[in-house]
N, C-alpha and C positions, 0 to 999 in steps of 0.2 A: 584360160585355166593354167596352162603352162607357165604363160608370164606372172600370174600370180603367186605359184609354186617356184618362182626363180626368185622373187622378189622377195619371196619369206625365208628362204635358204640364205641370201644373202644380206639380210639383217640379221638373222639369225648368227652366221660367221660373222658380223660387223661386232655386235654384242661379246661374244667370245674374247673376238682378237683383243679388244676392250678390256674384259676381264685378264686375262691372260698377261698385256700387258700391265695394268697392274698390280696383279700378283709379282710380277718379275720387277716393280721398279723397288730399290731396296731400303729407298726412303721410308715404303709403307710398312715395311718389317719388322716390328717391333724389335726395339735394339738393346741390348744390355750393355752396349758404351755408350760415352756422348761424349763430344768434342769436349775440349780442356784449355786448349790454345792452338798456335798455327807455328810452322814453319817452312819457310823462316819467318821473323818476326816485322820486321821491317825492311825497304827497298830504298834507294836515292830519289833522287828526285833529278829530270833531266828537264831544262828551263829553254828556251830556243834552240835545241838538241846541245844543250853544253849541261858537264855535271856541277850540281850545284849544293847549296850544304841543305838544302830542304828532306825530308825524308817521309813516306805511308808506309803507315806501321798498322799490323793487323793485332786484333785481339777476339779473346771469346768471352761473351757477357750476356747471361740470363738468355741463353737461347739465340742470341743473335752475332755477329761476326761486326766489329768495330775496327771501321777505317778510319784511320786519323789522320788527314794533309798537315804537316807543319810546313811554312812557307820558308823562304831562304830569308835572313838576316836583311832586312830591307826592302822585303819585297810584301804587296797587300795579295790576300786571297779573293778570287770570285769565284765565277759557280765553276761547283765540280761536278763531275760524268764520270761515272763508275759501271766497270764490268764484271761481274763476277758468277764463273760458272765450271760447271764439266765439262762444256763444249768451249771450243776452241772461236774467240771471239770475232765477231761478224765483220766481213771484207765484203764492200769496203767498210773500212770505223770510222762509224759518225760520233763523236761523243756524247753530240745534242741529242744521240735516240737510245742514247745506253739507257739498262731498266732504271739504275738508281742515281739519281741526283740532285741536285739542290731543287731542280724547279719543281719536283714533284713530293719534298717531302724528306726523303730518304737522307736526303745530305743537310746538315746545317752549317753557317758558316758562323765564326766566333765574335764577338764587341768588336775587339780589336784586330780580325782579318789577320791574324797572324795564324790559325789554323780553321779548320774545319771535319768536321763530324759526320763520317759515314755510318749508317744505321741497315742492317743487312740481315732480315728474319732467319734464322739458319730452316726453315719451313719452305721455305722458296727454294733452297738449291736444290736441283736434280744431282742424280747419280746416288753412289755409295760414300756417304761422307765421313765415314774414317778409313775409306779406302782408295778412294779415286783421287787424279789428282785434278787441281783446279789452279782456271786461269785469271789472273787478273789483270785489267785495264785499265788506269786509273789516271784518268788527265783532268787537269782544273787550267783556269785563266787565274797567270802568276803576274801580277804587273800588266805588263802590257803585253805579254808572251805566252804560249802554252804549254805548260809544264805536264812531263810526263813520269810515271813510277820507270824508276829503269829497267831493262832486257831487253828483250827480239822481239826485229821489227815485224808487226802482222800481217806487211803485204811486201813478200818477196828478200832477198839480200839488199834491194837499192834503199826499200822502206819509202816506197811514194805511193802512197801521199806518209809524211812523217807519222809512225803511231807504234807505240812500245806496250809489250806484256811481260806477264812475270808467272811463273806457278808459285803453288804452294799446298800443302797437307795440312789439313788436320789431324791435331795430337788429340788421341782417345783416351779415355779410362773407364771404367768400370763403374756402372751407376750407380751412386750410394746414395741409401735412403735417412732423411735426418735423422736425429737420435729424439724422441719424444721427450718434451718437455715437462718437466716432472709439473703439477699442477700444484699452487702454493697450501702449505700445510695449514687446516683450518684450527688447532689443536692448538689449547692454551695452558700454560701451567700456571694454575690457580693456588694461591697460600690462602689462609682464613686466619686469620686471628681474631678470636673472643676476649673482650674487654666488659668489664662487670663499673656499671656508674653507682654509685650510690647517693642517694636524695634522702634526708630528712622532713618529715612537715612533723607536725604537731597539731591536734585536736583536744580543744577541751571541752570538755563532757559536762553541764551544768550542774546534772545532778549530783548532789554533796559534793561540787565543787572539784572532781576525782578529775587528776590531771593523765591523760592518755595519750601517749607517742606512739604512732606509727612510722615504720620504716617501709620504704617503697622500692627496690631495685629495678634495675632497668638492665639487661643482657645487650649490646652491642656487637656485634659481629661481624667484622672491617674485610671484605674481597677484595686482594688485591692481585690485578692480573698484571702475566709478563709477557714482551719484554716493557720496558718502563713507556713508548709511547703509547701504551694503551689506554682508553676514554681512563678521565677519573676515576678511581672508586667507588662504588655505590655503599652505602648505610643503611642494613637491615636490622629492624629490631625486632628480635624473636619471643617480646613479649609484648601485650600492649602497652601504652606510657602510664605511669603511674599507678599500675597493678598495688593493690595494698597488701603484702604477706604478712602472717602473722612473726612474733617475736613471742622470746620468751626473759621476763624480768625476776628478780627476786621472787615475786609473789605472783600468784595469778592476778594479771590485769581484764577487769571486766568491761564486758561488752555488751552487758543489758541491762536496764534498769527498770522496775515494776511497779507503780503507781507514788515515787517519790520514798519507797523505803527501799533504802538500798539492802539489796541480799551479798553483803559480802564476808568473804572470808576470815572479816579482820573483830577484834572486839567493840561495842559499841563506845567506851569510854577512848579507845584512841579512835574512832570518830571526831567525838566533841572535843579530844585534845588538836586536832588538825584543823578544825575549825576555829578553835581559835586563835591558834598562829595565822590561819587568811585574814583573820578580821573578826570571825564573830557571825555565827549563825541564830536569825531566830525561828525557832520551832514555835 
């Protein structure tokens, strides 16, 4: 019973310390800065421990920390070994067991092996990363040699077995949020223009030969939208085609006729006078 009561006290404390330390690491703390860039910006390059024009140069891009080897003037790039941390890098330095490197991903090297591409989650660093400061170790196989970022050596004044680091800081700022995209205006400015067609036909009326003109209108009404690459314009017509209105002429013109005598307005003798200029009617 005891040991079982020591055994739940002490996952109980294992749990804790657990919590605890994560509360305390400051990665987890939600931050109102974020890195911007490093300094310093770039380091030399040191080639068979001699200084040479090669240079790893740090950047900050979408969250992650970009190493870039340029090789010296003549020289091919192979795989690179990268160290980068809060802690102070592992004695002895292996470069083959550094976390980021070409074998495993992290590192690409270029067509032409004149550089290569460190890829560095800024997620993965410990510590407080706009405040602590951090080391870096960065050797590649330069030629036939192995090239180092220059500074102090990691094991000791004599520096044996040979292996170089460097610090650096991240530059913070204040975290800004985009500015929202205004969404494109769906709003059109429409002109109308109303155009009037006018059509002619003609109907003639047999009885007593009475000649009848109808006039027909048609309303058009032309939408044109802006700006000018808008669809074509479409053609509405606001009446049906060939609607027949009435007109008005000198005289009332008749529209009905009752068993062959005409009921109209006019005398019977300029009837048969009309008649006989068509030709000639027989009754």
């Amino acid at each position: 019973m005891f040991s079982r009561s020591l055994l739940s006290a002490a996952v109980v404390l294992g749990l804790t310390g657990s919590l605890v330390n994560a509360t305390l690491r400051p990665n987890l703390i939600r931050r109102e800065d974020v890195p911007i860039s490093v300094d310093p910006e770039c380091v030399g390059m040191l080639v068979g421990q001699k200084p040479v024009d090669g240079t790893i140069c740090l950047s900050v891009s979408d969250d992650n920390l970009i190493v870039t080897y340029s090789s010296p003037e003549g020289k091919s790039l192979g795989e690179a070994h990268l160290y980068v941390g809060a802690d102070y890098p592992p004695i002895p330095p292996a470069p083959g067991q550094f976390p980021y490197r070409t074998t495993n991903g992290y590192c690409v090297v270029a067509d032409d092996k004149q550089s290569q591409t460190c890829t560095v989650p800024l997620s993965e660093l410990t510590g407080d990363i706009c405040k602590d400061t951090y080391y870096l170790a960065s050797h590649a196989n330069v030629g036939n040699h192995a090239g180092w970022g220059e500074g102090e050596c990691i094991v000791g004044p004599k520096c044996n077995p040979w292996a170089t680091y460097s610090t650096f800081h991240f530059v913070c700022a204040p975290k800004t949020t985009p500015a929202p995209v205004p969404e494109p205006s769906t709003s059109e400015i429409i002109t109308v223009t109303a155009t009037t067609s006018i059509c002619e036909t003609s109907t003639i009326v047999s009885s007593d030969t009475t000649i009848v003109t109808t006039v027909t209108k048609e309303t058009i009404i032309t939408y044109t939208t802006c700006p000018s690459e808008a669809p074509v314009p479409t053609v509405y017509s606001t009446l049906a085609p060939n609607a027949t209105v009435s007109t008005h002429t000198a005289a009332p013109v008749p529209t009905e006729f009752a068993g062959g005598s005409a009921s109209l307005g006019i005398g019977f003798g300029s009837v048969v006078a009309l008649a006989a200029l068509l030709g000639g009617v027989v009754f």
